[in-house]
N, C-alpha and C positions, 0 to 999 in steps of 0.2 A: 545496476543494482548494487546496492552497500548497506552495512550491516552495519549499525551505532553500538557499540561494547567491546568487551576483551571475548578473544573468541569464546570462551567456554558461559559466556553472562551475556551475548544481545538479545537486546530486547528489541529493538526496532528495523525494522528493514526501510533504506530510502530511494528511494526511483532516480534516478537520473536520467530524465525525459530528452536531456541535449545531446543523448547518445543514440536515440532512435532515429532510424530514416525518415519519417514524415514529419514537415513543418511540424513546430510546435504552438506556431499559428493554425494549423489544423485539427489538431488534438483540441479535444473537449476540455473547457475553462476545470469544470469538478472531474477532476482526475488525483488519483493518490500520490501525494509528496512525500510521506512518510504514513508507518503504520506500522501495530504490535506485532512483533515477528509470536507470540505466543499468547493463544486464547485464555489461559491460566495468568495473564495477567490481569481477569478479571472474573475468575471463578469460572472460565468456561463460557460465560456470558456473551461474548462480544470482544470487539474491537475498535480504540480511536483510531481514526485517521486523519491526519492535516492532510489536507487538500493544497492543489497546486494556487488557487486563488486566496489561499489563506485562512478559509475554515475549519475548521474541527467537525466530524461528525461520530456519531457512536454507531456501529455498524454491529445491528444482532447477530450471533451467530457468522459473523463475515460475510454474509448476505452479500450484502451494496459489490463487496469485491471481488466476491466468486463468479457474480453476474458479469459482472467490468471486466474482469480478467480473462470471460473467456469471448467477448465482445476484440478483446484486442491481447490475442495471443502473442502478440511480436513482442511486444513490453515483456511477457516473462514472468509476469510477478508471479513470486512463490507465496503458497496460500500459509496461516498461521496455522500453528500445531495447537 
């Protein structure tokens, strides 16, 4: 996991999936490649996520990756503030 900005300004958090122990041939294609490290970058509303296949999705409320996240607790991801 890495952080895009100067410490005191990221906004994004990025997955680094070649660090985890399972095939990344196993790991599911829609998984997060990057995403809003904070909710307030969209009023509270939600979160983009680039996906590892190359999508974008808009995720209410961080819904999609609270679900994801705790699906697959080894990754780690830290949820947006």
């Amino acid at each position: 996991m890495a952080t895009l900005g100067t410490d005191d300004n990221k906004d994004y958090f990025f997955v680094d999936w070649s660090k985890q122990s399972e095939p990344l041939e196993k790991l599911p294609s829609k998984r997060p490649l990057m995403y809003d490290r904070r909710l307030s970058n969209h009023d509270g509303r939600g979160i983009n996520i680039l996906m590892a296949d190359g999508s974008i999705e808009w995720d209410a409320n961080a819904q999609w990756l609270k679900t994801f996240a705790a699906e697959h607790p080894d990754a780690k991801l830290p949820m947006p503030k």
